[in-house]
C-alpha angles and dihedrals in degrees: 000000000000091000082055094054093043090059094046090060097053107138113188092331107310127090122245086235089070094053095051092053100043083046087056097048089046089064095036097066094035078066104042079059100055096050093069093037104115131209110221126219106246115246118276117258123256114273108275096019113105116237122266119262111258115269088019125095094225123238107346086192090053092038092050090050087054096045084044093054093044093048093047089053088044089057106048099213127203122226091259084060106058105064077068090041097059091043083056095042094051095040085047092050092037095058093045096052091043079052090045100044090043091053092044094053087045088058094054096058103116108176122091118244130183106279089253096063088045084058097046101053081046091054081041097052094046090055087055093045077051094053087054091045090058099043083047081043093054089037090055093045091049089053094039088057092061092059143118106242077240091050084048090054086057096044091051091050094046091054090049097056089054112095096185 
């Protein structure tokens, strides 16, 4: 009887049984994942610089300063360089605080608007996140341009190991 079940629920060639198995082990093993998956502590912050609040990233004009020091001192740069490097570094800071400053005033809008219009000051704020992440793009390129092929390969290895 169950072998004539089984037949009638043949789909393309493969039983519905198959699929229901290969469909458990699929989420078996999704949750078997997400059991060892760890949720790491955040960094401490700097001495003298009070903690972030919980669920916030702390201050993005202070954390782009620090990447921005680390990543000068990883690169080792020569005097003919730094005249591209501070162009980089002030486009760079410029653009972080422009994309801090837009998403602080949109979290101050109070009042309660249709849920399109919500949607479309939210389209309308990422396009201007966008704007900042291309001046920060052509400032990159114009520093990178000015590098060692070794400095380049730093530079290459730094920017892999960003996630924002």
């Amino acid at each position: 009887m169950v072998a004539s079940v089984v037949m009638t629920m043949t789909e393309n060639g493969d039983t519905m049984m198959k699929k229901a198995l290969r469909m458990t082990m699929l989420l078996m093993a999704l949750s078997v994942t997400g059991a060892y998956a760890q949720d790491y502590p955040a960094a401490p912050p700097p001495p003298n610089e009070p903690a972030p609040a919980p669920g916030s990233h702390g201050d993005p004009v202070g954390n782009a300063q620090r990447h921005l020091d680390e990543f000068k001192q990883e690169l080792n740069l020569n005097p003919g360089q730094q005249a591209a490097w501070d162009r980089y570094a002030k486009d760079t800071l410029s653009a972080v605080q422009e994309i801090r400053d837009q998403t602080a005033a949109a979290g101050k809008q109070t009042d309660v608007q249709p849920a399109p219009v919500r949607f479309d000051q939210h389209i309308a704020l990422m396009r201007q996140r966008l704007k900042e992440f291309e001046k920060m793009d052509q400032a990159l390129k114009d520093f990178y341009n000015t590098l060692t092929p070794a400095q380049k390969a730093i530079a290459d290895q730094h920017f892999s190991r960003l996630r924002h």
